[in-house]
C-alpha positions as CSV (number, residue, x, y, z in Angstrom):
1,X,38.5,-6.9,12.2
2,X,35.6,-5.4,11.0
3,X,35.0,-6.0,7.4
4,X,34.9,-2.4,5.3
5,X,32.1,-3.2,2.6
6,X,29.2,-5.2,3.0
7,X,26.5,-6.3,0.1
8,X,22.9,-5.8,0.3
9,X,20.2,-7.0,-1.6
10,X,16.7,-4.6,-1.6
11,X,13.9,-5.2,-4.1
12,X,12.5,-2.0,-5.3
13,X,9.1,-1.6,-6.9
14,X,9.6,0.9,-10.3
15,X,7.4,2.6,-12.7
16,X,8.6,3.8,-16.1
17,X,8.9,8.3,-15.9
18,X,7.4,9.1,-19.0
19,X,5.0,12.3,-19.4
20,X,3.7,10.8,-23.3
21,X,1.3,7.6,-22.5
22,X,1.4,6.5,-26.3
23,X,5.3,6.5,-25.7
24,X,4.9,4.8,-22.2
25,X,2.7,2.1,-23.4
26,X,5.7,1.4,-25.9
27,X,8.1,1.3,-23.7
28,X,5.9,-0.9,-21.3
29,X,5.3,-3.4,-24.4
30,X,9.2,-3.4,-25.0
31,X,9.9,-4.9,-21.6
32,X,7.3,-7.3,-22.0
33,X,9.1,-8.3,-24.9
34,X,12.1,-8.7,-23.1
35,X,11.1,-10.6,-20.3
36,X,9.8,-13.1,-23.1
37,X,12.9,-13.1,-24.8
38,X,14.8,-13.9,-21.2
39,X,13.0,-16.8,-20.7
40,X,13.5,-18.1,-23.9
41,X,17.0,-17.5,-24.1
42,X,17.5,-18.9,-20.4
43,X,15.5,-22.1,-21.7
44,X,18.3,-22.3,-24.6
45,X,21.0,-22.5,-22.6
46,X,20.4,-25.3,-20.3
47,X,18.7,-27.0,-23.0
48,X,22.2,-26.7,-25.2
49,X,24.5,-27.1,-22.1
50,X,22.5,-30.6,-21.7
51,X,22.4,-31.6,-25.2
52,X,26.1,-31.1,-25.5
53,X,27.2,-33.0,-22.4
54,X,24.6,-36.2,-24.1
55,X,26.4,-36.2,-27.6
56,X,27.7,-38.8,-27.4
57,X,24.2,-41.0,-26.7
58,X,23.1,-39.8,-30.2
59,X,23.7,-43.3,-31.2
60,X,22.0,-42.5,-34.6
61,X,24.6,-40.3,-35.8
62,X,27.0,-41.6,-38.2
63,X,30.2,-43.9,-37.2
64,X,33.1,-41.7,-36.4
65,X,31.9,-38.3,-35.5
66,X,33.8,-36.9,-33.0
67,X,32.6,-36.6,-29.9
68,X,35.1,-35.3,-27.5
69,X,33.8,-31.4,-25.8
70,X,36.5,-29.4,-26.6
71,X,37.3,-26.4,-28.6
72,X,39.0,-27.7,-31.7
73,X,41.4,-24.6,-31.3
74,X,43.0,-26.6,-28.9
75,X,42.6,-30.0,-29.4
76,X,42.7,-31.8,-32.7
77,X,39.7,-34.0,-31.9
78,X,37.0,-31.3,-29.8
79,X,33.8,-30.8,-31.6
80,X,33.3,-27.2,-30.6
81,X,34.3,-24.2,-32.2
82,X,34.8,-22.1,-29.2
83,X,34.7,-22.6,-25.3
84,X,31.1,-24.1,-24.0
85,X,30.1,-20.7,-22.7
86,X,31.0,-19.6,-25.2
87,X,28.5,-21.7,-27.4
88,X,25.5,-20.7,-25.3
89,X,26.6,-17.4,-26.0
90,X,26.5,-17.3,-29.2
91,X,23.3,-18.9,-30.0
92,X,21.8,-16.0,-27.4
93,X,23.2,-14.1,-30.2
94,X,22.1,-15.6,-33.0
95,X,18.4,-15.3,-32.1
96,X,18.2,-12.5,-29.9
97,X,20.8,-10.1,-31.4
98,X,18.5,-7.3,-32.4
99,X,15.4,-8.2,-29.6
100,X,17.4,-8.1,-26.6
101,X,19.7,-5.8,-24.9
102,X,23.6,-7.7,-24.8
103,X,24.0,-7.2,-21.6
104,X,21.0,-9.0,-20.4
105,X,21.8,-12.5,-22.8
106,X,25.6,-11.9,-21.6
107,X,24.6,-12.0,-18.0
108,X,22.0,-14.7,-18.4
109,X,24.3,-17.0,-20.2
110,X,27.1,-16.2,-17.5
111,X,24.6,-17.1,-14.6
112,X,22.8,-20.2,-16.1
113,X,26.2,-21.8,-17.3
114,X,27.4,-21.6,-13.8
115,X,24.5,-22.8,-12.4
116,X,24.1,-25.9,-14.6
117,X,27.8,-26.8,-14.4
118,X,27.6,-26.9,-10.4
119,X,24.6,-29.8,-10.7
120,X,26.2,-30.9,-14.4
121,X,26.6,-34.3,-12.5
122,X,23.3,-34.9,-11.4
123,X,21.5,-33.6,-14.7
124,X,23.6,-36.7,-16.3
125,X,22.9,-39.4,-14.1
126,X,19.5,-39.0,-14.1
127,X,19.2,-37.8,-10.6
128,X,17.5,-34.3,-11.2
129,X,15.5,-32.8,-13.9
130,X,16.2,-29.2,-16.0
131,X,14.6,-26.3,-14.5
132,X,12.2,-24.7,-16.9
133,X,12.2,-21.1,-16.7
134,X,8.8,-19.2,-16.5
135,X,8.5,-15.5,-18.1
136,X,8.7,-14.0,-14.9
137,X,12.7,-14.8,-14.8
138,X,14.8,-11.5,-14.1
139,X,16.3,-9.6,-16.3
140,X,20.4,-9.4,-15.2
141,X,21.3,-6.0,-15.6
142,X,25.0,-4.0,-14.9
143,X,25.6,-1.7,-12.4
144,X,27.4,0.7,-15.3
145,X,23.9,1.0,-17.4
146,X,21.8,2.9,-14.8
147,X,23.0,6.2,-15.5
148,X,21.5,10.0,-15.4
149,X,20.7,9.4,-11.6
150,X,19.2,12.6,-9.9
151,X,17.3,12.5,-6.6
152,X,13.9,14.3,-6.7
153,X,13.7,15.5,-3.0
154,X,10.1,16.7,-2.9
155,X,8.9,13.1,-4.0
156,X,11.4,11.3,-2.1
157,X,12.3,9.1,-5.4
158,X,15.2,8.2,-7.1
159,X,15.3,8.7,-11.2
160,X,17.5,7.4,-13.4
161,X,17.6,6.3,-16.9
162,X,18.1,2.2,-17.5
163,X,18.8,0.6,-21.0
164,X,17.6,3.8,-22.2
165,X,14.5,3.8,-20.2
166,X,13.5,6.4,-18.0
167,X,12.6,5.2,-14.6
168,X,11.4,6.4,-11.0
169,X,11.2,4.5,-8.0
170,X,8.2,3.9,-5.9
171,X,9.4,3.6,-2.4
172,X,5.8,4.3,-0.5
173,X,5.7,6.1,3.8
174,X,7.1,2.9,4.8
175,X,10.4,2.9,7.0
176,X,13.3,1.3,5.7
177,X,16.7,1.9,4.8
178,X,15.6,1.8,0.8
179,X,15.8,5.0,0.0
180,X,18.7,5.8,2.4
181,X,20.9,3.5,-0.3
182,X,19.6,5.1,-2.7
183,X,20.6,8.7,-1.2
184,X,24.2,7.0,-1.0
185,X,24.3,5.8,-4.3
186,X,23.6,9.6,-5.9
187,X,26.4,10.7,-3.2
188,X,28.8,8.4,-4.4
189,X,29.0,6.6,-0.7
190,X,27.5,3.3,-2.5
191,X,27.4,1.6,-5.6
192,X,25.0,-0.8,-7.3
193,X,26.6,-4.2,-8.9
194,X,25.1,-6.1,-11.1
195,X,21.1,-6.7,-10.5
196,X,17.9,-7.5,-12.1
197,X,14.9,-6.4,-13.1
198,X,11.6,-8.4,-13.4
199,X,8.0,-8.0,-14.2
200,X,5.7,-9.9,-11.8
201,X,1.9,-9.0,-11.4
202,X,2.0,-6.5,-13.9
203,X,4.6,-4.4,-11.7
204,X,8.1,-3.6,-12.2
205,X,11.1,-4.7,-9.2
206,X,14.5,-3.5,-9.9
207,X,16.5,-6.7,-7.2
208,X,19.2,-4.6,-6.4
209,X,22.5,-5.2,-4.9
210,X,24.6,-2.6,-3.1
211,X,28.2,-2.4,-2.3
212,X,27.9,-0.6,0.7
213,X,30.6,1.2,3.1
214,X,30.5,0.3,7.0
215,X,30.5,2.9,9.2
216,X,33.8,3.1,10.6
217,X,34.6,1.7,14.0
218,X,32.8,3.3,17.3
219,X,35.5,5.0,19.3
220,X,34.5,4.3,22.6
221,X,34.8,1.2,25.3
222,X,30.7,0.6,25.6
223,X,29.7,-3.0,25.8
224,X,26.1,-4.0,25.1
225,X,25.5,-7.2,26.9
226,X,22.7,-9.1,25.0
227,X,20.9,-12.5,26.3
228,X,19.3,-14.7,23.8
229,X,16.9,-16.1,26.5
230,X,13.5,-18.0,26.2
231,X,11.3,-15.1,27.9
232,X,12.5,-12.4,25.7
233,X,14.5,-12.9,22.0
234,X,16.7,-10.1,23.3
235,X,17.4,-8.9,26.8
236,X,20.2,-6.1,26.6
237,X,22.3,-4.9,29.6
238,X,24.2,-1.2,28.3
239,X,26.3,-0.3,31.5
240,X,23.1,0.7,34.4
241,X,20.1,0.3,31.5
242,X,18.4,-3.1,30.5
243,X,16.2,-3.2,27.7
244,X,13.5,-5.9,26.8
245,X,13.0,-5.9,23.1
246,X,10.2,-8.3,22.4
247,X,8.6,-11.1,24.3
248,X,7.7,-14.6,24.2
249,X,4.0,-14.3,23.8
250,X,4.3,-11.6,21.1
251,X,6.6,-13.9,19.3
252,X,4.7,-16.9,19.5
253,X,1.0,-15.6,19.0
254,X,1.2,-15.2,15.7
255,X,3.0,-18.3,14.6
256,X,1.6,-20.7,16.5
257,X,-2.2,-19.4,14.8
258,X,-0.2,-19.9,11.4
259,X,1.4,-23.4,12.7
260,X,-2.2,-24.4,13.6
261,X,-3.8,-23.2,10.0
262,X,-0.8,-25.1,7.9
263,X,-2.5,-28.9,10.4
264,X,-6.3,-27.5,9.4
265,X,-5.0,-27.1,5.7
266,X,-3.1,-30.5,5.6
267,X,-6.1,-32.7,7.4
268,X,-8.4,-31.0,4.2
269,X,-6.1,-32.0,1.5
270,X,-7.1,-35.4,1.5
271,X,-10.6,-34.3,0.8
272,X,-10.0,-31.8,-2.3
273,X,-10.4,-33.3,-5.6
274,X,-7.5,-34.5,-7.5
275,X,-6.7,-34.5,-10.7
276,X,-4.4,-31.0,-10.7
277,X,-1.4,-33.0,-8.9
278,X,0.2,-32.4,-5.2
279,X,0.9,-28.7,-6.0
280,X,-2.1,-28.1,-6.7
281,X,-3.8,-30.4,-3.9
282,X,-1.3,-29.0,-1.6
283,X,-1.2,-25.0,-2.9
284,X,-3.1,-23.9,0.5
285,X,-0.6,-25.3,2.5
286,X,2.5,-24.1,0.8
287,X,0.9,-20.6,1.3
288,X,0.5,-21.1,5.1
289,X,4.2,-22.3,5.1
290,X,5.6,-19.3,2.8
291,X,3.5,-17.3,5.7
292,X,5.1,-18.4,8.3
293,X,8.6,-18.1,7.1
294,X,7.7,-14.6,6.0
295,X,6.7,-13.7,9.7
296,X,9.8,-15.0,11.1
297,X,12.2,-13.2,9.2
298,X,10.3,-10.3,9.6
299,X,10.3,-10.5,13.4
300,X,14.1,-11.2,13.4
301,X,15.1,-8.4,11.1
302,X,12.1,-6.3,13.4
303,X,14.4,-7.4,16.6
304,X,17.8,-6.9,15.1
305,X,17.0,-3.4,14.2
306,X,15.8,-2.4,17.3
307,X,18.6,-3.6,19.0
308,X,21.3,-1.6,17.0
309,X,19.4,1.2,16.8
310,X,19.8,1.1,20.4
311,X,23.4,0.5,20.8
312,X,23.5,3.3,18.2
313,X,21.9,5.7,21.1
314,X,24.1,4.7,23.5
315,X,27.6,4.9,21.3
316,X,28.1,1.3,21.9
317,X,31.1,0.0,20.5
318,X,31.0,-3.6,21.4
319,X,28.1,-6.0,21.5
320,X,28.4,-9.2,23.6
321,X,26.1,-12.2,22.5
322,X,25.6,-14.6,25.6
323,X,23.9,-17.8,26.1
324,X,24.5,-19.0,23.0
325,X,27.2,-22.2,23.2
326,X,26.1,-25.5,22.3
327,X,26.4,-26.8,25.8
328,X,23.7,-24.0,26.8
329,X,21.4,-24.7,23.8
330,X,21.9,-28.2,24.2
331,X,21.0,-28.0,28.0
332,X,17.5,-25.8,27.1
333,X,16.8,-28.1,24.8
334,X,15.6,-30.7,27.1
335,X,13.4,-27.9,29.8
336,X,12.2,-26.0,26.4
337,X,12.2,-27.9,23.4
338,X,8.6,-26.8,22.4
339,X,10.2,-23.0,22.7
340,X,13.4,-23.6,21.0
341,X,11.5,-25.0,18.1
342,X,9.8,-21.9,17.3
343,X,12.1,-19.3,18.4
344,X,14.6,-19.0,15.4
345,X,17.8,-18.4,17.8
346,X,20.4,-18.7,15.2
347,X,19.1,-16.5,12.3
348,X,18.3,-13.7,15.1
349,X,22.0,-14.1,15.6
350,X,23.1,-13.7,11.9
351,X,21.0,-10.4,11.2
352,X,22.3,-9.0,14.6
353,X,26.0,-9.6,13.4
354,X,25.5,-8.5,9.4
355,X,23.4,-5.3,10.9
356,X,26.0,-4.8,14.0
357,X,29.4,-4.9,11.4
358,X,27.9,-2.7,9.1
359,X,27.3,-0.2,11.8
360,X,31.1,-0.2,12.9
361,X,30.4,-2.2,15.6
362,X,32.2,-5.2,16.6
363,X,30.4,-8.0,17.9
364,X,31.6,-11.3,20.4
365,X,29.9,-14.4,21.2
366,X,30.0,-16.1,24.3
C-alpha cells in the first residue's frame, strides 16, 4: 500500500520584506540576537542535563543531601522540583524570558533533552564528550507561527510573516520542486511542521519540513522495467521504449578527479605546519570529501528525477527494480568491484522509491 503523506525537508534561503532600512536593520540585529541567545540556551541544557545526572560525585557537598533524580512531588527523597525537562526548561526561562521567543527555548529544550538522554550513557562513562553548540545552531520554529502567507506571482516568492517578522523567499531560475511546496502550502494541499531557521554567512535559511500529500495511485497496468546495471545507473524498459538515463563515464569522471584530489591533499598533509591540530592539518581534505559526497547525492537525486518524470510521461503505474538481490550484487562484486565501489547502488534505490511513492506509484524489487 502506498503510504498517503510523505515528509520533506527543503532549505530555503530568506530575506527579511521590509520597505524602512532603519527598521530592517532592527529587525536584522534582533535575529542576531536570537541566534546568540539559542546557542546559549542550547549550551545550558546539556550542561544542566550533565551536571544533574553527576550529583552525586559532588563529594564536597555536605553528608546527607539527597541525591536521588526525582521530582519530590512524587517521591519523598527526589531532589527536583519538577520533571528533568522540565528543569532545563525552566532555567531557558529564567534567563531568556524576555530575549527570546518561547517557542524557540521550548523547542530547543524538547530537542536537546532528547538528544542527550539517547547518549545519557555514554556522556557518564566517560566514553563521549558534550557537544558545544556554535552560534550558527537553528532556531526551532512551529509550523502554527508562519502566518499571513500570500503568494506574490509576478516575483514567484512566497511572503509570510514569522514571529512577527515579515519575510520573502529567495528561491532564484533554478529548477526544483521548492516553490511548488510552497504553492501547495498557500493552497492548503501541504503543511509545514515544525522547522528552523538559521543565520549562516550572513544569510538567512528557513530548514523546512513539509507534510506532503501523495498523488493518488496511477490507474493503469504500465510497468516500467528498470536495470540497475554497471554501464548505465538506470536502463528503463516501458512496454516497446528503453531509455538510458546516464552512463558510466559521466558518472565516474567527475568523482574519480575528486577521489584523486582527496590522495594529492592527504600525501601534502604531512608537510603543512602543525600547531592548529588535525582539523586544521586535515581541513583540505575534509573539503574534498564533503565534495564528493555532495556530487553523489546530487547525481542520484539528478537520476531519480529523470526517471519518474519519465514514468510520469508514460502513465506508468508500476516500477520494477531488477538486478538488485544480494546474490546478483554479491556475484558483480567479484568482475566489478572497482565499479561497485563508486557507483552508490543502494541510495539511487532509496530516492527512486521515496520519489516513485510520492508520485502514486508503486514500486517492486526483484
Amino acid at each position: 500500500m502506498i503510504p498517503n503523506k510523505h515528509y520533506l525537508t527543503r532549505k530555503i534561503q530568506l530575506r527579511i520584506n521590509h520597505p524602512d532600512p532603519v527598521e530592517k536593520q532592527q529587525l536584522y540585529d534582533k535575529l542576531y540576537n536570537w541566534q546568540y541567545n539559542t546557542f546559549r540556551s542550547a549550551n545550558y541544557i546539556f550542561t544542566h542535563q550533565f551536571l544533574q545526572d553527576n550529583i552525586a560525585s559532588l563529594f564536597y557537598f555536605k553528608e546527607g543531601i539527597k541525591l536521588k533524580l526525582a521530582s519530590m512531588l512524587k517521591d519523598g527523597e527526589g531532589v527536583l522540583t519538577t520533571s528533568r525537562l522540565n528543569t532545563t526548561y525552566q532555567v531557558l526561562a529564567h534567563y531568556f524570558k524576555n530575549k527570546l521567543p518561547s517557542d524557540i527555548y521550548t523547542g530547543l529544550n524538547n530537542r536537546l533533552v532528547s538528544d542527550y538522554n539517547r547518549e545519557r550513557q555514554h556522556y557518564i562513562n566517560g566514553k563521549k564528550s558534550m557537544p558545544n553548540y556554535r552560534q550558527d545552531i537553528p532556531m526551532p520554529v512551529k509550523g502554527r507561527n508562519l502566518r499571513s502567507l500570500y503568494w506574490d506571482e509576478e516575483a514567484r516568492n512566497l511572503h509570510f510573516v514569522l514571529l512577527g517578522i515579515p519575510f520573502c523567499t529567495v528561491l532564484g531560475r533554478g529548477y526544483d520542486d521548492k516553490r511548488i511546496l510552497l504553492q501547495k502550502i498557500t493552497a492548503g494541499h501541504a503543511t509545514l511542521c515544525n522547522s528552523a531557521l538559521q543565520l549562516k554567512d550572513r544569510k538567512i535559511y528557513l530548514l523546512a519540513t513539509f507534510e506532503a500529500v501523495a498523488d493518488g495511485p496511477v490507474a493503469t497496468n504500465i510497468v516500467a522495467e528498470v536495470n540497475l546495471s554497471m554501464d548505465y545507473p538506470l536502463q528503463v524498459k516501458i512496454e516497446k521504449h528503453i531509455y538510458n538515463i546516464g552512463n558510466k563515464e559521466e558518472f565516474l569522471h567527475r568523482r574519480l578527479a575528486i577521489q584523486a584530489a582527496i590522495k594529492r591533499a592527504q600525501a601534502a598533509a604531512g608537510y603543512t605546519s602543525g600547531g592548529h591540530g588535525k582539523k586544521k592539518k586535515f581541513s583540505l581534505v575534509t573539503k574534498y570529501k564533503d565534495a564528493e559526497k555532495n556530487y553523489v547525492v546530487h547525481k542520484l537525486h539528478l537520476y531519480s528525477r529523470r526517471l519518474v518524470d519519465l514514468c510520469k510521461k508514460h502513465a506508468v503505474s508500476t516500477i520494477l527494480l531488477l538486478n538488485h538481490t544480494d546474490k546478483q550484487v554479491a556475484l558483480k562484486e567479484k568482475e566489478n568491484s572497482f565499479l561497485l565501489r563508486n557507483w552508490s547502488m543502494s541510495g539511487l534505490r532509496d530516492k527512486i522509491v521515496y520519489k516513485a511513492r510520492l508520485a502514486g506509484m508503486e514500486v517492486i524489487e526483484e
